[in-house]
Structure formats: structure tokens, C-alpha cells
C-alpha positions as CSV (number, residue, x, y, z in Angstrom):
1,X,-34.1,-33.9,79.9
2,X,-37.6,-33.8,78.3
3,X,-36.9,-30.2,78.1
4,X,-34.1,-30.7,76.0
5,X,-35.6,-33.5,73.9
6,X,-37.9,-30.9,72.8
7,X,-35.5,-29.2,71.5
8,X,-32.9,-31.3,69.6
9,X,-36.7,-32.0,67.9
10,X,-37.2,-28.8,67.2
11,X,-33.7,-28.2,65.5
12,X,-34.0,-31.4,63.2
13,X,-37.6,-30.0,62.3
14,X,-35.6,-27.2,61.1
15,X,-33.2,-28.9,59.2
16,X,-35.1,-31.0,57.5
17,X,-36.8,-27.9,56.5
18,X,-33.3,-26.2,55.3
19,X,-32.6,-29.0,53.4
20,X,-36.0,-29.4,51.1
21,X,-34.9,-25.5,50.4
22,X,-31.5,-26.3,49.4
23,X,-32.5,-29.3,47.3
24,X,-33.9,-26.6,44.0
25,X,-30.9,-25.3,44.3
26,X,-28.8,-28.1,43.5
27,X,-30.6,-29.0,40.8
28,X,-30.1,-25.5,38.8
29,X,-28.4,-26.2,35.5
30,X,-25.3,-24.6,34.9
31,X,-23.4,-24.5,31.9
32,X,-19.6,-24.8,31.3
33,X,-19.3,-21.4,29.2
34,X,-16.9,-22.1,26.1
35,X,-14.9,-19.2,23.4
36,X,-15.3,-18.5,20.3
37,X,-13.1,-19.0,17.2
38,X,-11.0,-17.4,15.2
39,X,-13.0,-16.1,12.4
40,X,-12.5,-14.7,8.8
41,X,-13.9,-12.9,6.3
42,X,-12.4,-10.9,3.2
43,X,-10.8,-7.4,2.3
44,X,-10.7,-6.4,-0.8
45,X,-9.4,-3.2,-2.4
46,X,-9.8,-1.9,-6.2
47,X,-6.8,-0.3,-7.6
48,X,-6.3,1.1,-11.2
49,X,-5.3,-1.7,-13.5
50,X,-1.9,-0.5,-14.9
51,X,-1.3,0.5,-10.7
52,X,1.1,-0.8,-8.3
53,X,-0.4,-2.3,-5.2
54,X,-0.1,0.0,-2.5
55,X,1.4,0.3,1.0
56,X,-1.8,0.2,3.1
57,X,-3.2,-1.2,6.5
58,X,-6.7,-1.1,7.3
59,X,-8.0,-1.8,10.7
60,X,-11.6,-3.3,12.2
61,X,-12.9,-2.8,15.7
62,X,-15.3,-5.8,16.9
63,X,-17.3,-4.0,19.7
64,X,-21.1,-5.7,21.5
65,X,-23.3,-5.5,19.2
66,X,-27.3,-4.6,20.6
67,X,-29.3,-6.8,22.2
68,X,-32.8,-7.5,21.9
69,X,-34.5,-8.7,24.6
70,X,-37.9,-8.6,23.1
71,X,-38.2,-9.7,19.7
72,X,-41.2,-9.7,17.6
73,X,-43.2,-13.3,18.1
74,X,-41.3,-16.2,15.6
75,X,-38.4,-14.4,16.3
76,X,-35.0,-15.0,18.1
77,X,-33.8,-13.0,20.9
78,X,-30.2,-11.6,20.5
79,X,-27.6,-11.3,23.0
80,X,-25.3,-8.5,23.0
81,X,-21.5,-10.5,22.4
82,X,-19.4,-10.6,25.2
83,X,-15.5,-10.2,25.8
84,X,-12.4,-7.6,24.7
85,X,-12.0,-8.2,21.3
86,X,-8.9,-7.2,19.9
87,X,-8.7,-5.1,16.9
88,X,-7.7,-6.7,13.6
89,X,-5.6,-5.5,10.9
90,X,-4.7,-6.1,7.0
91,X,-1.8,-4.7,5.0
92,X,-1.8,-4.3,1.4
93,X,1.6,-4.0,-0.3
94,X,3.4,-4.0,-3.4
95,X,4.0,-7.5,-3.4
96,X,0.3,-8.7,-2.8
97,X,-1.0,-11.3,-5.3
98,X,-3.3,-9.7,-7.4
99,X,-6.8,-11.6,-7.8
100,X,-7.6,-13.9,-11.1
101,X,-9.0,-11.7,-14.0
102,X,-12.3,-10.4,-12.9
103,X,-12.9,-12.6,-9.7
104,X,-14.4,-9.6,-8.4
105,X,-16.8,-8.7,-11.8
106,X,-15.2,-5.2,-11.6
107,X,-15.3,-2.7,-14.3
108,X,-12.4,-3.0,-17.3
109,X,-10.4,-0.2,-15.7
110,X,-10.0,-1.7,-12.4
111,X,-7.9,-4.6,-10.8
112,X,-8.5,-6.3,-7.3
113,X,-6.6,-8.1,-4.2
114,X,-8.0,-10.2,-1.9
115,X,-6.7,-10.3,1.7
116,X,-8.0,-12.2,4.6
117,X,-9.4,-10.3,8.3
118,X,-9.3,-12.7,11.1
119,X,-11.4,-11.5,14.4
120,X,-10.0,-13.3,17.0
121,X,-13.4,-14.3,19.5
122,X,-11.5,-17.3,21.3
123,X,-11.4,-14.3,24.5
124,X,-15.3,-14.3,24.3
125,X,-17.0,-16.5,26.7
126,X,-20.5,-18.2,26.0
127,X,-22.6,-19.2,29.2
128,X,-25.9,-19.5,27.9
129,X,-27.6,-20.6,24.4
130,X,-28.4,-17.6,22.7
131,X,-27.2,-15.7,19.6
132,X,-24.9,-13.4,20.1
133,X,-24.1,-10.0,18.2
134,X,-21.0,-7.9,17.2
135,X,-20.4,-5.0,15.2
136,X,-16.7,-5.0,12.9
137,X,-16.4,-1.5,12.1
138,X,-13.6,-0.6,9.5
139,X,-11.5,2.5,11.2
140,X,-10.8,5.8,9.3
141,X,-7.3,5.2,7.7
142,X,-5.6,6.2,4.8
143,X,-6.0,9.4,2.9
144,X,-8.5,8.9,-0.1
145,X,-10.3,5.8,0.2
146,X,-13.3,4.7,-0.7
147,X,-14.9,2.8,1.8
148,X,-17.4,-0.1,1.1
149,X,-17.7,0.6,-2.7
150,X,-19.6,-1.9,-5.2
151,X,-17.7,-3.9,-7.9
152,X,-18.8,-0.6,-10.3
153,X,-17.1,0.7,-8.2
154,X,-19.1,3.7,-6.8
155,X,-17.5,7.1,-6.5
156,X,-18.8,7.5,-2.7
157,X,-18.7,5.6,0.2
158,X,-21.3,3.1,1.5
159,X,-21.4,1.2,5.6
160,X,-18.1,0.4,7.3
161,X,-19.9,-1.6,9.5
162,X,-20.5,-5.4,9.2
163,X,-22.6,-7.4,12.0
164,X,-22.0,-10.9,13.1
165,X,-24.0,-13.3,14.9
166,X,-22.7,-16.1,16.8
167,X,-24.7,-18.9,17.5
168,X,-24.3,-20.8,20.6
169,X,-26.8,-24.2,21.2
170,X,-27.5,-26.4,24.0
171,X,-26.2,-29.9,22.5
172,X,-28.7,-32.2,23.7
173,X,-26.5,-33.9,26.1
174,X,-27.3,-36.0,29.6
175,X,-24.7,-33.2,31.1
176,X,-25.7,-29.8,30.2
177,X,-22.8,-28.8,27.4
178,X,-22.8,-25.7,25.1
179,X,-21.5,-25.2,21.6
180,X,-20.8,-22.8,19.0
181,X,-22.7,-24.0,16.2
182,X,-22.6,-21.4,13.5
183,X,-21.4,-17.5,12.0
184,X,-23.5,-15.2,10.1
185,X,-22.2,-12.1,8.8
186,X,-24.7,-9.6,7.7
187,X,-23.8,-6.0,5.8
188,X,-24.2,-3.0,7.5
189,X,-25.5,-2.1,12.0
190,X,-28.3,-5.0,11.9
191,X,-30.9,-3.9,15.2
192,X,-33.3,-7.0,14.5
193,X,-33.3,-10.3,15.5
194,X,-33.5,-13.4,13.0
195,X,-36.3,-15.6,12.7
196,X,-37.2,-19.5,14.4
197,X,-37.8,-20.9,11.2
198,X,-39.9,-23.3,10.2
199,X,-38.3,-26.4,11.2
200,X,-35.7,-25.4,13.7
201,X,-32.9,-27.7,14.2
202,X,-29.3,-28.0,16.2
203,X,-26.5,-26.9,14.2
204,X,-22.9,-28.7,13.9
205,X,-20.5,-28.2,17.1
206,X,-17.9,-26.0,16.1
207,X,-14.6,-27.5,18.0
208,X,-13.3,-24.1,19.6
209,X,-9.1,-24.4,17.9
210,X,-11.2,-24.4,14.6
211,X,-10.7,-21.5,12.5
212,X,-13.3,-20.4,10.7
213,X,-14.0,-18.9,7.4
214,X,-17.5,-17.1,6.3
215,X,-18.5,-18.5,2.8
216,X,-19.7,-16.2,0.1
217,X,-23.0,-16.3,1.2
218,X,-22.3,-14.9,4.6
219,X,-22.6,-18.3,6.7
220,X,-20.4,-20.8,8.6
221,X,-22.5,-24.2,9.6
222,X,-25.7,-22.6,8.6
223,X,-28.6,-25.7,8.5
224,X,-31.4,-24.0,9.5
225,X,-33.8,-22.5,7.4
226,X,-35.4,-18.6,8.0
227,X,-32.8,-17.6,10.3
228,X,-32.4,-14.2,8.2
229,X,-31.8,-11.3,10.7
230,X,-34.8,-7.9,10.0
231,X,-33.9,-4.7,10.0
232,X,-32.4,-1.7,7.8
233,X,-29.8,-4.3,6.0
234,X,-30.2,-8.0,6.1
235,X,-27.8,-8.9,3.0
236,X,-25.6,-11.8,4.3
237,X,-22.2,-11.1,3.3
238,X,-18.1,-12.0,3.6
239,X,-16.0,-9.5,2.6
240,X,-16.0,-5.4,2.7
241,X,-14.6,-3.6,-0.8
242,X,-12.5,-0.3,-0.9
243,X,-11.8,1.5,-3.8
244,X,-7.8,3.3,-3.7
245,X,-7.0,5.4,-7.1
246,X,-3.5,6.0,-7.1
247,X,-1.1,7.6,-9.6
248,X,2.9,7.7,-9.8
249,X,5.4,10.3,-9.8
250,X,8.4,10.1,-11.8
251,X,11.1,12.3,-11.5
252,X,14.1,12.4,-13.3
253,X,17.5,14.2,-14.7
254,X,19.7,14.5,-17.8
255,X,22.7,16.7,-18.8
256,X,23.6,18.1,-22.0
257,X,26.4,20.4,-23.5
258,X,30.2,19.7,-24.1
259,X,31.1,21.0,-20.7
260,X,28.4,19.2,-19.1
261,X,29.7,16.8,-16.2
262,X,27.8,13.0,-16.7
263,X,29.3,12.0,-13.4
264,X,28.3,15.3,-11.2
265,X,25.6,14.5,-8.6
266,X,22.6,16.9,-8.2
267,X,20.8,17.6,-5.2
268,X,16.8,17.4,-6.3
269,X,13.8,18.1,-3.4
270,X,10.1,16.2,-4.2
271,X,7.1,17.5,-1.6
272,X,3.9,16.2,-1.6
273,X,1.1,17.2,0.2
274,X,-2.3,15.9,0.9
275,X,-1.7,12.5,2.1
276,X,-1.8,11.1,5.4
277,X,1.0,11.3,7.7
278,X,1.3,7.1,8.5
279,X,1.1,6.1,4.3
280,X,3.9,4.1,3.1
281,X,4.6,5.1,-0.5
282,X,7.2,2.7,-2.1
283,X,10.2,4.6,-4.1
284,X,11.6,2.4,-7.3
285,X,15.4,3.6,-7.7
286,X,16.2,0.0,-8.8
287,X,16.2,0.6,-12.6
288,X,17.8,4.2,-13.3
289,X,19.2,5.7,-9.9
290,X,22.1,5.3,-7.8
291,X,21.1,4.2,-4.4
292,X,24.9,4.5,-2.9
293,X,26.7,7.5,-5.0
294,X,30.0,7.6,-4.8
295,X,31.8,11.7,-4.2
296,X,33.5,12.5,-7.4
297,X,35.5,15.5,-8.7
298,X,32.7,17.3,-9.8
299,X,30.4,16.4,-7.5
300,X,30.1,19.1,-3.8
301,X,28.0,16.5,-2.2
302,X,29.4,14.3,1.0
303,X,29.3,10.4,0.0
304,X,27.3,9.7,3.1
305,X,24.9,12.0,2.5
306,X,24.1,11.1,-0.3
307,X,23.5,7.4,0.0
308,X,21.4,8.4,3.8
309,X,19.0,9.9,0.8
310,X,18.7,7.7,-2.0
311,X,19.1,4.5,-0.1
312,X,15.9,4.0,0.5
313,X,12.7,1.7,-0.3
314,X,9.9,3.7,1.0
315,X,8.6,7.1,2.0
316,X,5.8,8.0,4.5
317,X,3.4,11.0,4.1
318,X,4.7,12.5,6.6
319,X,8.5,12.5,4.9
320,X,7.1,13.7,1.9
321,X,5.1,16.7,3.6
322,X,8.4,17.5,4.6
323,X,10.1,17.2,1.4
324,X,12.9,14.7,0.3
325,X,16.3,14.7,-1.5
326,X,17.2,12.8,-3.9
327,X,20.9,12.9,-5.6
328,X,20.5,12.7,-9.4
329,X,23.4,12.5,-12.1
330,X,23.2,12.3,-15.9
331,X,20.3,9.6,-16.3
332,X,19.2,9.3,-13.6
333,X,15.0,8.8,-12.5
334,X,13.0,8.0,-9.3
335,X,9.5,6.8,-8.9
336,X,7.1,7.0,-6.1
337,X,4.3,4.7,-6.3
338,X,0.7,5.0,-5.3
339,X,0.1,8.5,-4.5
340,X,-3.5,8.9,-3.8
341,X,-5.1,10.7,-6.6
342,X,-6.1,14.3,-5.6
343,X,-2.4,15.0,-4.1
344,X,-0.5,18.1,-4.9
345,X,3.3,18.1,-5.8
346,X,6.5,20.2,-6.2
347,X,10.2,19.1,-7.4
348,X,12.7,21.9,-7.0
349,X,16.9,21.1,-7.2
350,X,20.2,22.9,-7.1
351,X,21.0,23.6,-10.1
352,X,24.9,25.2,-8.8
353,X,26.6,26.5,-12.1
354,X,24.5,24.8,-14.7
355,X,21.8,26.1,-16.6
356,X,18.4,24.3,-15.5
357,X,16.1,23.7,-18.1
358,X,12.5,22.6,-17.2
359,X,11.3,18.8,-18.3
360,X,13.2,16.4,-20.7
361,X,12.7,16.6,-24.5
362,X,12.4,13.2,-26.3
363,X,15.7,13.9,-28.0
364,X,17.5,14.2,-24.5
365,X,15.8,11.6,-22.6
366,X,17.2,8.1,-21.2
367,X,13.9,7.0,-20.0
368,X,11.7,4.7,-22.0
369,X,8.0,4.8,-19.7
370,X,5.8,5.2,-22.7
371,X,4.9,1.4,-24.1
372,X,2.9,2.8,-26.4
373,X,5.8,4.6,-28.0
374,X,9.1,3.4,-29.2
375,X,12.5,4.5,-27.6
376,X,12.8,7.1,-25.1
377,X,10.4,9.0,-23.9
378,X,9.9,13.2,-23.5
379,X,9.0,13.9,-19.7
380,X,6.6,16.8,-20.0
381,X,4.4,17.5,-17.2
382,X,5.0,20.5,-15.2
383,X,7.6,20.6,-11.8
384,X,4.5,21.6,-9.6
385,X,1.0,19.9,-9.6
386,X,-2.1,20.5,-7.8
387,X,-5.1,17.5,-7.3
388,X,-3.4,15.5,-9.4
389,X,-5.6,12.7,-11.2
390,X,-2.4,10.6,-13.8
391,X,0.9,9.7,-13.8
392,X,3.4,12.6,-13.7
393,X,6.8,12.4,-15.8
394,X,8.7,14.8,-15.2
395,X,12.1,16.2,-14.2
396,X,15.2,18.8,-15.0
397,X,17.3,18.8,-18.1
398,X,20.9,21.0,-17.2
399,X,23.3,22.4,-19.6
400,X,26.9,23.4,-19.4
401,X,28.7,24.3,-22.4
402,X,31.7,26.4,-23.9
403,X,33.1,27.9,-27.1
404,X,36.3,27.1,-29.0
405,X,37.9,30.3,-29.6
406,X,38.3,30.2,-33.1
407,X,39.4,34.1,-33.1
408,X,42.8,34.1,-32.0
409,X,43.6,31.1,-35.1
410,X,41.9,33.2,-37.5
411,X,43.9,36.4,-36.9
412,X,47.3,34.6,-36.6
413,X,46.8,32.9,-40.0
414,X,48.0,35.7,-42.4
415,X,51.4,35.5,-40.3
416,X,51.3,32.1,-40.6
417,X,50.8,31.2,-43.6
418,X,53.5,34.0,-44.7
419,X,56.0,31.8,-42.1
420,X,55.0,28.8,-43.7
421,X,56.1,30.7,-47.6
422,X,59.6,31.3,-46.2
423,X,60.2,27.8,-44.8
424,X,59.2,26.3,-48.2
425,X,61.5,28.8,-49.9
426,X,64.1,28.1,-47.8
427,X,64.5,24.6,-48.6
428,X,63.6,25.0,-52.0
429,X,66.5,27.1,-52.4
430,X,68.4,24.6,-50.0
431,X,67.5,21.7,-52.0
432,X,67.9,23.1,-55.7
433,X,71.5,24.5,-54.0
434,X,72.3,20.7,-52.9
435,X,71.2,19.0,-56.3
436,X,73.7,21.5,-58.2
437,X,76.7,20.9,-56.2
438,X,76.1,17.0,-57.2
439,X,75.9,17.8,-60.5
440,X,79.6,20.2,-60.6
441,X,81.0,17.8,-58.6
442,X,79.6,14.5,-61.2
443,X,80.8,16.8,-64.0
444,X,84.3,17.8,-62.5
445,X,84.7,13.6,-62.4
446,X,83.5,13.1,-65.8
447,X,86.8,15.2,-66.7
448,X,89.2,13.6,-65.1
């Protein structure tokens, strides 16, 4: 008994023990971690000013930005961000709302449209204060684009890549609670870490179904003062500026000559090369094509056919590469908007029995393009073009004609008008013979 007295003692010495190790460990703080919002910030791409918007989609990657552990002393430490973030994406297109006159201060030439880019961080997870860093890179995309230009805009590209600091705060509360409390947006790969400020103070709660939009200045709930990141680029920013010089290609057809055929349908072929394969080039038929031809008489073309060709809105690159149809009659044109500039071209048709005649003359054309000038306008650049830099009017102007034959009517007149001699003779005879009959027989009266 004493025996096992001695030991129930020593197991309750033990526990006792156990316990006072336990207790620290219960009293470890641990935080609830929380997302991160949606967030936005600004695309903006400068076209030429008489240009049509183009087709284009541009995509950004948010990937963990770098970390640093150990920052200089009066600095911050940054956190490299956590969670998959999914890509984001923009699309420019003919329809986009063009931004107010010069909201972007960009040169005279130039025009601008404004589109939001929402990074989606509400699949991050926060579980300690800290800043923490992503990098947006803009992908390679279209064919010809200027990445990251200035308002000048520059001729050559500048940094793809934006960084974006989250800030994440302990709130102060009896229960240990996190929150987001602000977004920085820096231009270009930031690597250092922002300074503690002079008088460092906790930031608004951002409530996580907020979504949030960086101002001008490169901030969302920014209070704190000297909180600029170091490094090779510290420019707060909200937006990222392409530059996309396009051109249009017009394309048309006109018949002349008195055995020309207005209603015949021609089969014409447009290539371009030097674009990229995914490009969406819109094609305006709306104004001076037929987009459903009908077969006629003169026309060798199927119905169907013909409307699988022109019935159409848009073009990719790749199509193009490939070359498309088109079926043209008498006054008819086709445009493709927003080529990139530096593309090469070739338009070649069928010409069947018709004589093909290279571009439109003034005096033949239906097609008034020129503002500048009055009535129809002459389309006079060549059918094939190489790193093209303007608009191209061009197209095919086909002639069919034939001769009266005048010949056989001049050699048959002598004959004729010899014929016509004896027919007048004949009934001058025949009439002067009728008149004096009357007469005898007026006079053979008279005597009775």
C-alpha cells in the first residue's frame, strides 16, 4: 500500500509537471487568416486618332513577389504573397468608349481607351501581419505592340511588370483579428522593402467583398507617411500604357464597258501576313458589299458560297495568312480594320472573261473615303504591299465591251438607197396616174 502510494505521488508530480509545459502553449496567439480583394487598376492603349479601336486582349500573370527577410534598419520586412492567382484579362474592341479629349496628355496624333484589370486575390490567405508582395506581369500578346509606352508615346518598349504590396495589420483587438488595410502599386520588379515611417499608424479595415480600385497615385487606404518601397523603381502607379498603330485595308471593285455585267459576282482573294495568328481584325461590308449574294445569270459562283465568304464580321490572323474570298460585283468595297502597321499584303481575283485593270480611277469610282476631297474617290495604291505604315485603297477595275458593226450598214446603203428611189417613183407615178383619172372622169361629167 505504502508502495503504491509512492507511486500515484510520483505520477501526479509528473503531471502537474506536464501541465505547467502545456500551459505556454495554450497561450500562443493564433490568427484567423482572411483573403484578399478584388483589386483594380487601369489598361490603356494609344491608337492613331482617325483609327478604329481594335480587336485585342491582353493578359497579366500575378505571381509571389520576393520576400525580404532582412530589411535595412527603419525598414519593413516583406512577405512574398501567397495563393494561385488567376490570370486576368482585358479586351479592346471596336466598340470601346474612347477616353475624353486628352485625359491621357497624349500627343495630337494619338487617341486613348481606358479599360479596367481586376486581379482577383480573394483565393490569397493572410495569417500573419506583414506586407505582402506580387508581381502583375503583362504577357507577350498581339503582334506589334508597344508595351509600357509614355503618353509621348515612346517608340520602344519600357517594364511589363507592375508590383503590389498588400498590407495586412493586427487590429488592435481583445481577440487577436487581422485585416487588410491597404494596396500599393509600384512600376516596374520592386526588390526593396518600404520604410516604418515617422509616425506609424493602423490603416482602415478593408471588408474582404470590397472591391478595390488603385487611385492615381498608386494607393488604396494609404494613411501612413514614408511607406515608399526602395529599389530600382519606386514610382507608385495605377495603370500600364500600350501603344497599337494600326492602318486599314480597303479593297474594292467596279465594272465598266457596254458589255460589262453590273450584277456578275467576282471572286477576289486578300492575304496578309505578319500578324499574329489569334488577332481579331473586324471586316466593315456594311456600307458597299453584299454580305448574302444572291447567284444570277452572269454570275458562276454557288449562292452558298458566296454568302459562307462575305457573311462575316471578323477575320483572325491566322485566316488572313491563309488568304480570304470575298465576292465583289459592280461597286462593291471591303474594309479590314486595324492591321498592325508593318504588315505585308496581296489582293489577287478572277478576273474569268473580263479585262482586269489595276486600281480605280476617280472617274470610275463609287467610293467616297477621301473627306478631304469632294465626290468619289480614285483608289491608287498598289494590289501588293510590304511593311505597310497608312491606309491602303485599293482594288480592280474590269472591262467588257463590244463594237456595233457599222460595216455591213455602210455597204448595203448604195442598194438601199437606190430601193428607196424606185419606191418613191413608183408612187409618184401611181399617185400623179390616180389624180389624172379624177380629172377625165370630172371633165367627162362636166359634159354631160
Amino acid at each position: 500500500m505504502k508502495k503504491l502510494f509512492k507511486t500515484l505521488s510520483a505520477m501526479l508530480v509528473t503531471a502537474v509537471a506536464m501541465t505547467a509545459l502545456v500551459v505556454p502553449v495554450s497561450a500562443e496567439t493564433q490568427y484567423t487568416a482572411i483573403p484578399g480583394n478584388k483589386v483594380t487598376f487601369y489598361k490603356t492603349l494609344i491608337v492613331d486618332k482617325d483609327a478604329k479601336i481594335p480587336n485585342l486582349e491582353f493578359t497579366f500573370k500575378t505571381t509571389a513577389g520576393d520576400a525580404v527577410a532582412s530589411p535595412a534598419a527603419g525598414q519593413l520586412p516583406i512577405l512574398a504573397g501567397t495563393g494561385t492567382i488567376a490570370d486576368a484579362t482585358v479586351t479592346f474592341a471596336p466598340g470601346s468608349t474612347v477616353d475624353a479629349k486628352n485625359a491621357h496628355s497624349v500627343a495630337a496624333d494619338y487617341k486613348t481607351v481606358t479599360l479596367p484589370v481586376q486581379v482577383d486575390l480573394t483565393k490569397a490567405s493572410y495569417d500573419e501581419p506583414g506586407i505582402y508582395r506580387y508581381y502583375i506581369t503583362e504577357q507577350n500578346g498581339s503582334t506589334k505592340v508597344v508595351y509600357d509606352v509614355d503618353n509621348t508615346p515612346a517608340a520602344t518598349a519600357g517594364n511589363r511588370v507592375r508590383t503590389l504590396d498588400v498590407y495586412v495589420e493586427d487590429t488592435g483587438a481583445a481577440t487577436p483579428t487581422l485585416a487588410v488595410t491597404g494596396y500599393v502599386m509600384y512600376l516596374g520588379k520592386v526588390t526593396g522593402a518600404p520604410s516604418i515611417g515617422t509616425d506609424p499608424t493602423n490603416g482602415t479595415a478593408i471588408d474582404s467583398s470590397t472591391e478595390v480600385t488603385i487611385t492615381g497615385d498608386g494607393i488604396y487606404v494609404e494613411n501612413r507617411t514614408g511607406t515608399g518601397a526602395t529599389g530600382a523603381t519606386t514610382e507608385k502607379t495605377n495603370y500600364i500604357m500600350n501603344l497599337y498603330k494600326t492602318h486599314d485595308l480597303t479593297f474594292g471593285k467596279e465594272v465598266i464597258g457596254n458589255q460589262g455585267s453590273r450584277d456578275k459576282y467576282f471572286k477576289v482573294t486578300v492575304t496578309c501576313t505578319g500578324l499574329n495568328d489569334a488577332d481579331k481584325f473586324p471586316v466593315d461590308m456594311s456600307s458597299h458589299a453584299v454580305k448574302e449574294p444572291t447567284k444570277n445569270s452572269a454570275t458562276t459562283y454557288a449562292a452558298a458560297d458566296m454568302k459562307s465568304a462575305n457573311n462575316i464580321t471578323e477575320l483572325t490572323g491566322a485566316q488572313l495568312a491563309a488568304g480570304h474570298d470575298f465576292y465583289l460585283q459592280d461597286g462593291n468595297y471591303v474594309t479590314i480594320l486595324g492591321l498592325p502597321e508593318g504588315y505585308d499584303y496581296t489582293i489577287t481575283e478572277a478576273a474569268e472573261d473580263y479585262t482586269s485593270k489595276v486600281k480605280i480611277a476617280k472617274a470610275d469610282s463609287s467610293l467616297d473615303w477621301n473627306s478631304a476631297e469632294d465626290g468619289n474617290d480614285a483608289l491608287s495604291n498598289d494590289l501588293t504591299g510590304t511593311n505597310v505604315t497608312t491606309d491602303i485603297h485599293t482594288g480592280f477595275t474590269n472591262e467588257k465591251k463590244g463594237l456595233i458593226p457599222t460595216g455591213v450598214l455602210l455597204v448595203a446603203t448604195p442598194v438601199i438607197i437606190v430601193a428607196l428611189i424606185a419606191i418613191a417613183g413608183v408612187v409618184f407615178f401611181a399617185v400623179r396616174s390616180a389624180k389624172s383619172r379624177a380629172q377625165e372622169d370630172e371633165a367627162e361629167t362636166a359634159e354631160e
